[in-house]
VOGU-3710 file (C-alpha; in Angstrom, 3 decimals, decimal comma):
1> xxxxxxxxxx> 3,607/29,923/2,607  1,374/30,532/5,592  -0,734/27,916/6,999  -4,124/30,042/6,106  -3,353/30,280/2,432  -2,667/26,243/2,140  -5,769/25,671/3,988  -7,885/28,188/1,330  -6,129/25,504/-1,268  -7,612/22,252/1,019
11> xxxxxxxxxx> -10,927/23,984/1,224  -10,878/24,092/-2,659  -9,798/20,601/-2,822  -12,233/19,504/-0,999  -14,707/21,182/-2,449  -14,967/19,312/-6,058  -15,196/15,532/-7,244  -13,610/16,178/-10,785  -10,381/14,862/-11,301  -8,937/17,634/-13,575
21> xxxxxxxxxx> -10,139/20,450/-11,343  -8,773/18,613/-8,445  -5,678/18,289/-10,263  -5,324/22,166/-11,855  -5,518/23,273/-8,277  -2,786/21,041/-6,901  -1,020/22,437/-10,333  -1,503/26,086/-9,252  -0,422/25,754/-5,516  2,868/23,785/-6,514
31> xxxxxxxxxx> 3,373/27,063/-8,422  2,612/28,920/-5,770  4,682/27,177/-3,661  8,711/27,588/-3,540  11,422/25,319/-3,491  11,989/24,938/-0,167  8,095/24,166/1,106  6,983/22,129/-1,637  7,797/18,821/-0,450  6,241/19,452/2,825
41> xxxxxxxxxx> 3,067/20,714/0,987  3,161/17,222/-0,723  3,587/14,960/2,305  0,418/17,465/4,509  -2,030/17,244/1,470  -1,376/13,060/1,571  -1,890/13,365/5,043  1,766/12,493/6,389  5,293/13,767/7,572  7,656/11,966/5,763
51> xxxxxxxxxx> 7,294/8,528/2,583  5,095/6,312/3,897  8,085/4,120/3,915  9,776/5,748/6,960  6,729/4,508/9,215  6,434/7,935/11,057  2,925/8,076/12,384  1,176/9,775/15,004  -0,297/6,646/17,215  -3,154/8,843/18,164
61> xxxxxxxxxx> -6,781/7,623/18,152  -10,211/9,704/17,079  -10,809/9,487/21,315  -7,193/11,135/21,670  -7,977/14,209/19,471  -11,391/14,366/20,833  -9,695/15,010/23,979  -7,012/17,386/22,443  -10,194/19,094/20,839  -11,368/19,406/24,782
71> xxxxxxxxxx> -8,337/20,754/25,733  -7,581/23,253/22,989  -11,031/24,899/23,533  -11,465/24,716/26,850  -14,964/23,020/26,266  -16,210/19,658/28,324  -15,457/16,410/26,518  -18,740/15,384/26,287  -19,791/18,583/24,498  -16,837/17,546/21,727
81> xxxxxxxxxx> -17,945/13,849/21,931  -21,984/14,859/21,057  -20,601/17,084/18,002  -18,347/14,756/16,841  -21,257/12,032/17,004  -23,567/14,197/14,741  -20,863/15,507/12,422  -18,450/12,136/12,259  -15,111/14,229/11,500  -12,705/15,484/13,750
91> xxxxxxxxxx> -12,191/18,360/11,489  -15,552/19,865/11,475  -15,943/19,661/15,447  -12,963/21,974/15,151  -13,474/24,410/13,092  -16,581/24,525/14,682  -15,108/26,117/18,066  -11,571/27,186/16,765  -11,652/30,703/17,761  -11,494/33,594/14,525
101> xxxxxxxxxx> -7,914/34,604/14,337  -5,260/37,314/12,142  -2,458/35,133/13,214  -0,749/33,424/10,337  1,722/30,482/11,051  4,249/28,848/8,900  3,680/26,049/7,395  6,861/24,910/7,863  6,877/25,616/11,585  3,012/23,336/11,748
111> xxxxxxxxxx> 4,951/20,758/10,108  7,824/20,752/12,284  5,599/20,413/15,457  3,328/17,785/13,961  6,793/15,686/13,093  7,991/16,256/16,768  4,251/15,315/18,265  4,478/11,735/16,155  8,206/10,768/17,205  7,467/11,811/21,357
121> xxxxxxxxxx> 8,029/8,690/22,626  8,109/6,420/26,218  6,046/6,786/29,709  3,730/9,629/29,031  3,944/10,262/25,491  0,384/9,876/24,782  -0,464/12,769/27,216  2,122/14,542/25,953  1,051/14,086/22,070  -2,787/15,468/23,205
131> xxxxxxxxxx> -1,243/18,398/24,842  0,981/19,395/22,366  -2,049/19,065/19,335  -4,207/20,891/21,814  -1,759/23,653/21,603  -0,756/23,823/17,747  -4,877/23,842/17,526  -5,573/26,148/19,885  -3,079/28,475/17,863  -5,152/28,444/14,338
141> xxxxxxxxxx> -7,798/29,775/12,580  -10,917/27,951/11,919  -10,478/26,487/8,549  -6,582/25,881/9,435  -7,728/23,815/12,345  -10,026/21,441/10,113  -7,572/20,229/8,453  -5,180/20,105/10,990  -6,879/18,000/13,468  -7,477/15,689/10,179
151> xxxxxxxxxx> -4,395/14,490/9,877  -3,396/12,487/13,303  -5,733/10,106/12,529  -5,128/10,029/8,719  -8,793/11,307/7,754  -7,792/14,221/5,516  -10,531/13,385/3,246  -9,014/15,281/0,047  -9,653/12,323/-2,079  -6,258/11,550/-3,727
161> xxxxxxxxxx> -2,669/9,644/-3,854  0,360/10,130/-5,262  -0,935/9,064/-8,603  -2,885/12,619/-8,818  0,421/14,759/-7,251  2,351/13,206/-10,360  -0,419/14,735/-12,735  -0,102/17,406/-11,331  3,511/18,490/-11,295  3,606/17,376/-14,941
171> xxxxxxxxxx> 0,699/19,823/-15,187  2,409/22,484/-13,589  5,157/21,962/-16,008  3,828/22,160/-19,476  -0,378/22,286/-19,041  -1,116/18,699/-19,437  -0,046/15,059/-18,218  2,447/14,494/-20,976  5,161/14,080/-18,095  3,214/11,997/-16,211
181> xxxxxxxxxx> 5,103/8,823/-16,715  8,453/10,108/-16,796  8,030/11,179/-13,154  6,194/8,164/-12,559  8,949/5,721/-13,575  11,326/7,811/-11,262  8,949/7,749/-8,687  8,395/3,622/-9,172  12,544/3,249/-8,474  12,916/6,656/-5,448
191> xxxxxxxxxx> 8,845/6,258/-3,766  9,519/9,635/-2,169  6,720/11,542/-3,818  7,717/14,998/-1,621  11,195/14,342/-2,723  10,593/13,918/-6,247  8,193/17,214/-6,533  11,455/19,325/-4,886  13,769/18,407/-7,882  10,801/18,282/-10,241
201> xxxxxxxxxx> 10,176/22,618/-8,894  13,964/23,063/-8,988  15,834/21,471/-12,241  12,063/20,092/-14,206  11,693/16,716/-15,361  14,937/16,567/-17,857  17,036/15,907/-14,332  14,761/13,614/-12,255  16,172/10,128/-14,317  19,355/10,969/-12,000
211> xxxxxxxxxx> 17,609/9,961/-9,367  16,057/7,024/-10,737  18,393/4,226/-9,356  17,881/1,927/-6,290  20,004/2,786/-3,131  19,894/0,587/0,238  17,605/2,240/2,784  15,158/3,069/0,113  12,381/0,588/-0,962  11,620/-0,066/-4,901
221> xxxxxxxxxx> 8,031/-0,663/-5,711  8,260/-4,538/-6,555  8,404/-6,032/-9,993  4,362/-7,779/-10,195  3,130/-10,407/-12,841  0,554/-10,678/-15,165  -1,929/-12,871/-15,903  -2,126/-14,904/-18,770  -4,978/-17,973/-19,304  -2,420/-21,250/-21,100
231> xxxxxxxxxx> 1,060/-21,606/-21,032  0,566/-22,201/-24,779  -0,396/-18,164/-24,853  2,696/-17,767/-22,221  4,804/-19,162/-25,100  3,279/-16,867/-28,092  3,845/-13,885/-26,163  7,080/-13,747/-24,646  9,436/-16,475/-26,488  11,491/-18,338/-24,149
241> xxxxxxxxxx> 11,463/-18,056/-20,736  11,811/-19,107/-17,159  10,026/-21,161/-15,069  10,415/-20,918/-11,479  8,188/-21,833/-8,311  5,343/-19,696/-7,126  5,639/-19,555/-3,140  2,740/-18,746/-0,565  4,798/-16,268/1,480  5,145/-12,643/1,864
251> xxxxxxxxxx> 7,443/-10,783/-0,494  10,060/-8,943/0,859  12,970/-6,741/-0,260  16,075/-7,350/2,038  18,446/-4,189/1,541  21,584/-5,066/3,395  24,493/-3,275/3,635  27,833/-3,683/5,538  28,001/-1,744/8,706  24,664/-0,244/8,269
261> xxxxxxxxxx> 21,390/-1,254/9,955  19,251/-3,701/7,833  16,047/-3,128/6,604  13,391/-4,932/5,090  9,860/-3,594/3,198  7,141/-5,551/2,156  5,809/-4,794/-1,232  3,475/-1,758/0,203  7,104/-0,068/1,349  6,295/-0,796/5,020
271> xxxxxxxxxx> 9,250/-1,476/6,848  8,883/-4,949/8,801  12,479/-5,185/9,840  12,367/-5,950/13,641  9,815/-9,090/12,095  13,093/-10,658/11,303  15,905/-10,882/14,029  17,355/-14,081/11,990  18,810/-11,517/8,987  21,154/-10,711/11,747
281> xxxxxxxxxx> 23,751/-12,537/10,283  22,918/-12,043/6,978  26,259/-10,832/5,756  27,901/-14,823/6,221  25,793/-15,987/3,484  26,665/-12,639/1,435  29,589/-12,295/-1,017  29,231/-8,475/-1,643  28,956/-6,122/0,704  26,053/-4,246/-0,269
291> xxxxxxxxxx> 22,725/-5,774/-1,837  18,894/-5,675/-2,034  17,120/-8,708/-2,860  13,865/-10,210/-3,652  12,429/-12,750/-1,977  9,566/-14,504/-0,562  9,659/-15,164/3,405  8,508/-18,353/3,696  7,274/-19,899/7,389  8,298/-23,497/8,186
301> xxxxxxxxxx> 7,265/-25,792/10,753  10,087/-26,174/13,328  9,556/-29,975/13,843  9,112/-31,122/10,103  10,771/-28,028/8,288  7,237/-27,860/5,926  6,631/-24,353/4,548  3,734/-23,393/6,190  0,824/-21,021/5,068  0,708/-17,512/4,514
311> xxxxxxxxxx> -1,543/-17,003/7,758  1,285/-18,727/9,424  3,963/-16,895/8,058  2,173/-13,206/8,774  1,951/-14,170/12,835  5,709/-12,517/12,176  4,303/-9,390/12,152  3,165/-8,881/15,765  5,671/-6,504/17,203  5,572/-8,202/20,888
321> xxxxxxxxxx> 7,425/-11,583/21,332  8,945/-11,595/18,111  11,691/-13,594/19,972  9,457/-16,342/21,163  7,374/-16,265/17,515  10,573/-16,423/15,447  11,625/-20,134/17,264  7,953/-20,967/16,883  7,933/-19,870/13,046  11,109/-20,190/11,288
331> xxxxxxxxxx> 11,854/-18,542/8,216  13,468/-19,366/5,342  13,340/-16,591/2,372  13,278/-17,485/-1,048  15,413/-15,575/-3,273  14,218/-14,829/-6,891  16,127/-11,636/-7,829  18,530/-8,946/-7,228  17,902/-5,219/-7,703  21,362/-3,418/-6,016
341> xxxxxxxxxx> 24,499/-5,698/-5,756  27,748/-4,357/-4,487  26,193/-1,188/-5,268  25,611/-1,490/-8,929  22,098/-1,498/-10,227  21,150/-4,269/-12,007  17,707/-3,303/-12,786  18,391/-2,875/-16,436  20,373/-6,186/-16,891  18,436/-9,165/-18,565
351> xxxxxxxxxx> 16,666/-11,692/-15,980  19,425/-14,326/-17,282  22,338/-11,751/-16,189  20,488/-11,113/-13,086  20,159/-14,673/-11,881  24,103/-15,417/-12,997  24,584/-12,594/-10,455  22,088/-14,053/-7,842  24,365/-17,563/-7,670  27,485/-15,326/-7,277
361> xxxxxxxxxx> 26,937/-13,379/-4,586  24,521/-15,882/-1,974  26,328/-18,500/-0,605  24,458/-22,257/-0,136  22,931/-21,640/3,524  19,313/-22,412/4,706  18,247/-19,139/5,253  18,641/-17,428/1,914  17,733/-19,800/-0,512  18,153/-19,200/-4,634
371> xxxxxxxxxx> 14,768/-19,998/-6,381  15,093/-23,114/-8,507  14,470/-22,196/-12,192  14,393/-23,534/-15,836  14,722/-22,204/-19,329  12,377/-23,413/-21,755  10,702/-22,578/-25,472  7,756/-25,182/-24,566  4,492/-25,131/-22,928  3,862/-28,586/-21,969
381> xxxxxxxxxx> 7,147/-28,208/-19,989  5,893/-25,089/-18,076  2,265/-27,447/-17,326  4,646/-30,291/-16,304  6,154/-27,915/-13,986  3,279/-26,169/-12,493  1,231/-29,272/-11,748  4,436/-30,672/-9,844  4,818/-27,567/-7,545  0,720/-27,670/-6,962
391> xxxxxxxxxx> 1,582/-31,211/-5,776  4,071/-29,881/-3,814  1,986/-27,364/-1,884  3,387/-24,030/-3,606  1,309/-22,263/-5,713  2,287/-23,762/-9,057  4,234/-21,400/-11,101  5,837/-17,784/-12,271  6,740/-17,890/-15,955  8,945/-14,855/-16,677
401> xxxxxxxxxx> 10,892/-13,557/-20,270  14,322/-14,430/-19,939  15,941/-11,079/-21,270  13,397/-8,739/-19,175  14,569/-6,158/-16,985  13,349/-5,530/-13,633  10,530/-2,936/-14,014  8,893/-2,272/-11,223  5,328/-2,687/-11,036  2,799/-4,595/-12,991
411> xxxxxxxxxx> 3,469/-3,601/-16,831  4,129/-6,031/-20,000  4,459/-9,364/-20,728  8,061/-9,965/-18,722  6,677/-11,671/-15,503  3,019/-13,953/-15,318  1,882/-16,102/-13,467  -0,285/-18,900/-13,833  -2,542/-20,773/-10,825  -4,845/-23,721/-11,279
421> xxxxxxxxxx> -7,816/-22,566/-13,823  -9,978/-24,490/-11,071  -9,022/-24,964/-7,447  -9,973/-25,059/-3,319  -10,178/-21,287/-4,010  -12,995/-20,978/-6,825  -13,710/-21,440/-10,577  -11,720/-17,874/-11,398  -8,323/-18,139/-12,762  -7,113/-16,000/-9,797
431> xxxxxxxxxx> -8,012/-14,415/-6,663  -8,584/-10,768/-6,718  -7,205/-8,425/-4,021  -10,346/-5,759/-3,474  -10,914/-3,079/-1,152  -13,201/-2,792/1,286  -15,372/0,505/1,040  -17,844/-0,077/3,388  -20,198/-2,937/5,482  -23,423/-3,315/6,908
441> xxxxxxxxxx> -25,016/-4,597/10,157  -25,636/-8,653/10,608  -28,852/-10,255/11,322  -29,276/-13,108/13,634  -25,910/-14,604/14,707  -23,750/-11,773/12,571  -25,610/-9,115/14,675  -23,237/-9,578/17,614  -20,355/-9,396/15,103  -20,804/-6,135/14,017
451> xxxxxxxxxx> -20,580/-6,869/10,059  -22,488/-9,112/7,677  -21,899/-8,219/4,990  -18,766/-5,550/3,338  -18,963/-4,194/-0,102  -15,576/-3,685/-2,020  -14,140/-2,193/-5,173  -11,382/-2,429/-7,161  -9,148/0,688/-8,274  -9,548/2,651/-11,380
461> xxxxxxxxxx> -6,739/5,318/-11,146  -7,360/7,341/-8,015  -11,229/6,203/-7,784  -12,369/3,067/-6,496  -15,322/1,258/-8,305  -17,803/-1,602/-6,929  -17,768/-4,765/-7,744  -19,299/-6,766/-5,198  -20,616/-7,744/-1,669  -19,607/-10,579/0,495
471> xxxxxxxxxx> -20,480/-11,852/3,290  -19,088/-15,623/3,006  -15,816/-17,264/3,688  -15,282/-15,793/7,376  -14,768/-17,612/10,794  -16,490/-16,127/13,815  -12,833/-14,991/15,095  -12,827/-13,366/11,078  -16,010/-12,152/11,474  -14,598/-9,881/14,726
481> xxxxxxxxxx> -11,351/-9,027/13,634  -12,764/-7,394/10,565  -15,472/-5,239/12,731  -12,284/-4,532/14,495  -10,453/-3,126/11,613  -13,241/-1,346/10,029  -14,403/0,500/13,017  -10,876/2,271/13,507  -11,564/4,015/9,798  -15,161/4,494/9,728
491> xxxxxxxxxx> -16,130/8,303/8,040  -19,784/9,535/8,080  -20,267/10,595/4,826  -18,986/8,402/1,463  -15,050/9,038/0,712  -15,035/11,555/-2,603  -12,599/8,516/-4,256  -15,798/6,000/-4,049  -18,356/5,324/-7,255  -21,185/3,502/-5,725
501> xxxxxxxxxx> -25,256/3,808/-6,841  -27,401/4,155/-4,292  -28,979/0,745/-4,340  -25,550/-0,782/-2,950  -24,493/2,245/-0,680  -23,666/0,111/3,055  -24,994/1,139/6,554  -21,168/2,049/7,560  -18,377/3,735/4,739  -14,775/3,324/5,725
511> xxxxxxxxxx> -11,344/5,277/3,967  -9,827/2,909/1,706  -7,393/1,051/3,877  -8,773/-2,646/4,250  -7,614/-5,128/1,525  -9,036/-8,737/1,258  -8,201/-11,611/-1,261  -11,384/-12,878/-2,424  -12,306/-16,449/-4,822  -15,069/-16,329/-7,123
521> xxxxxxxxxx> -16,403/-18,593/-9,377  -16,955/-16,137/-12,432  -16,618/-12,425/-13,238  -19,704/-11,633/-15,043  -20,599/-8,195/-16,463  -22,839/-5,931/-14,238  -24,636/-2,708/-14,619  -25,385/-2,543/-10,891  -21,407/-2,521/-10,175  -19,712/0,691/-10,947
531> xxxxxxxxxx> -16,881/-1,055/-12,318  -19,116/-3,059/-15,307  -18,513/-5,996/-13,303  -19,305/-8,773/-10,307  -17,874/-11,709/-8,924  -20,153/-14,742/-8,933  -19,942/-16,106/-5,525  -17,025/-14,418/-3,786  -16,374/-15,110/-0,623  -12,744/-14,975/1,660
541> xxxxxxxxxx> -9,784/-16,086/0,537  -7,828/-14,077/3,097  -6,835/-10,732/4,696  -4,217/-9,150/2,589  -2,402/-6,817/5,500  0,829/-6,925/3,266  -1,023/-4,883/0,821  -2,126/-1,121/0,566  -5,138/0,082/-1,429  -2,934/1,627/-4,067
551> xxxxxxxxxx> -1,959/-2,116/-4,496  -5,229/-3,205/-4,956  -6,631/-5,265/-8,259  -7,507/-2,876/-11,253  -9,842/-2,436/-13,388  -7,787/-3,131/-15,983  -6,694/-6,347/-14,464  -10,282/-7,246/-13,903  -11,292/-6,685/-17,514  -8,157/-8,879/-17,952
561> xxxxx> -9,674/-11,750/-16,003  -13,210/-11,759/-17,387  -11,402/-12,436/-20,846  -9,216/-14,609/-19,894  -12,016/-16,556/-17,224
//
């Protein structure tokens, strides 16, 4: 397929809000498309060269393609700089001086050149990356270049995820989204969405459960829990089960595997590995010589060996000093499950079976440590339990079904948890993880901040829905980092994905990146909210920079809450 014709198809997608319209056309150009081109179709419409667990990305700024926008049309930068002010997309300032042309590229050959331009590396590399984008540019027609110059700073602005792509190839299929969930539950176990649509366009859906087994290398979308308002209810709805401590870490699924580089993902499949030069020597505390675990990576304090909190624990993540950071924050992780062991999957054995095989293959050590757990039929044992790990500082306890397999994702009654009903963080029975869709300017103090106040949503499918504003909760430092993080994905116009009434639309919109933790006192019901709902005094629990969008709280979940508040 030639560039030009895939752009025509982006134009089109662009074009409409509706949901089924957006997802008949993906249907028709994955038809269109041949076996050999359709996963790179996938990964350019999401606006990326490879899963997003492979961490491939361009490290280019909006002022770096400005300047490749300079370059490629031969036009001064402050001429780009005054269009891109009034239009507020990249891709509009070029179109606007791409030059008309018959030529007709490859997609294949675009996508080869963007994938070298994001792994040029060392001294030089960013002049090198504007150079070589000024030339791919320079090389394509008008409406090829929009969306071209889109993607380095992962602005495509099409209005979709991977959730819509599924639809889509189960439209292209059999005319409706009746295969929807069988590619998604291949998809939940192989997150390689260009991948999946290649075997999907080759063999249909009857071969894709082949490929729906965990391998090392290859991240599983975590097993979540659900949220349920006694233990008493805990009880009536799932039988016996097992207690076992909630910790305030960050999840993390060590895949290990004997003369192979180790890797670890966080439950967004972002690869953190280098956080953790302790896993090292893994393999001594190992029985087996291949395995992927879950755990939680819990920070201690060196002196007194107390877990510390989860800001603590994410000062990991910086990527300079790691050495020095690591001494200053210890780790231990907390193991609670195994999905791969000596290369058998064991997602489909019963949590019992799964934990027998947990004590088997890690030896006693202090950095992987087994998750203490009990097996009981009654709920005054599971509130004995979680007010003795509150006491403890954890945060009180995960009650799951004891013959459950691991399903990844948050589905069922086989894994919830249960915090205090009333708490240092609010009135709500839990926090809820929302995404920030936009901010205005502060008044007064806030004014030299940037932000003061940031409106959020929670996700409904591929849309995202208000549900409130805050403005409480932050520190001055808070207060800056945010204006800091929001500035970097600020659009002009309102993201297609975004319900929001007039009334609450902010000064500033940004793409749906940003995820915060927020405490409430109350859900209450809401006409003004797009999602039906508001919180009742939310205000900052924390920044949630473990978590993508996608990974946001639901509707659903929400509508969960308010019955359960």
């Amino acid at each position: 397929m030639k560039l030009h014709e895939l752009a025509d198809y982006l134009n089109r997608l662009e074009s409409t809000s509706s949901r089924i319209e957006i997802t008949k056309i993906l249907s028709e150009l994955f038809d269109h498309s041949t076996k050999n081109e359709i996963k790179i179709i996938v990964n350019m419409l999401l606006g990326r060269l490879a899963p997003s667990y492979e961490n491939i990305v361009f490290n280019l700024a909006d002022k770096m393609v400005i300047r490749a926008l300079a370059e490629a049309y031969d036009r001064p930068l402050v001429e780009i700089v005054s269009e891109y002010k009034k239009h507020g997309d990249l891709g509009t300032v070029a179109q606007l001086f791409a030059v008309p042309s018959d030529a007709s590229v490859e997609i294949k050959i675009v996508f080869e050149k963007l994938r070298a331009l994001a792994q040029d590396e060392g001294e030089g590399s960013q002049e090198r990356k504007i150079s070589s984008l000024a030339e791919l540019l320079r090389s394509l027609d008008p409406l090829s270049a929009r969306y071209i110059a889109r993607i380095p700073v992962g602005k495509l602005r099409l209005g979709f995820s991977d959730k819509t792509v599924i639809d889509a190839l189960s439209w292209m299929e059999v005319g409706d989204k009746s295969k929807s969930k069988v590619i998604e539950s291949v998809y939940q176990v192989t997150p390689d969405i260009g991948m999946i649509a290649e075997i999907f366009k080759e063999y249909g859906s009857k071969n894709l459960y082949k490929h729906a087994a965990p391998r090392t290398g290859i991240p599983v979308m975590p097993m979540l829990a659900q949220r349920l308002k006694s233990p008493t209810e805990m009880i009536k709805k799932m039988g016996k089960v097992a207690i076992e401590p909630k910790f305030d870490g960050l999840r993390t699924l060590i895949h290990y595997k004997k003369g192979e580089t180790l890797k670890v993902f966080t439950r967004n499949l972002n690869e953190i590995s280098a956080m953790f030069p302790e896993l090292s020597v893994i393999g001594s505390q190992l029985t087996v010589d291949e395995v992927v675990l879950d755990c939680e990576a819990v920070g201690l304090d060196p002196d007194t060996a107390k877990m510390a909190n989860f800001q603590t624990t994410m000062k990991r993540r910086r990527k300079h000093g790691i050495g020095k950071t690591s001494k200053k924050i210890p780790l231990r992780f907390q193991v609670f499950d195994v999905i791969l062991s000596g290369g058998i999957n064991m997602m489909n054995e019963p949590y019992i079976k799964r934990r027998e095989e947990l004590a088997r293959v890690i030896k006693p050590g202090s950095l992987l440590v087994v998750d203490a757990y009990q097996i009981t039929s009654d709920a005054s044992q599971i509130e004995h339990e979680h007010k003795k790990y509150l006491e403890l500082g954890l945060e009180g306890v995960i009650v799951k079904k004891v013959d459950s397999k691991y399903v990844p994702g948050r589905t069922g009654w086989r894994w919830v948890k249960m915090k205090e009903i009333e708490s240092a963080q609010g009135k709500l029975a839990d926090t809820v993880d929302a995404v920030i869709m936009g901010y205005s300017s502060g008044k007064g103090k806030r004014a030299g901040f940037g932000v003061g106040q940031f409106l959020v949503g929670v996700r409904d499918k591929d849309l995202y829905k208000t549900i409130s504003k805050v403005g409480t909760g932050l520190s001055d430092d808070e207060f800056r980092k945010l204006n800091k993080m929001l500035s970097a994905i600020g659009v002009k116009e309102k993201p297609k994905e975004y319900i929001v009434s007039k009334t609450l639309e902010p000064d500033f919109w940004v793409v749906p990146k940003v995820v915060v933790e927020l405490a409430a006192d109350e859900i209450t019901k809401s006409p003004n909210y797009s999602a039906g709902f508001s919180l009742r005094f939310p205000r900052l629990a924390r920044f949630r920079e473990d978590k993508s969008a996608v990974q946001a709280t639901t509707l659903k979940e929400i509508k969960n809450l308010y019955k359960i508040s």
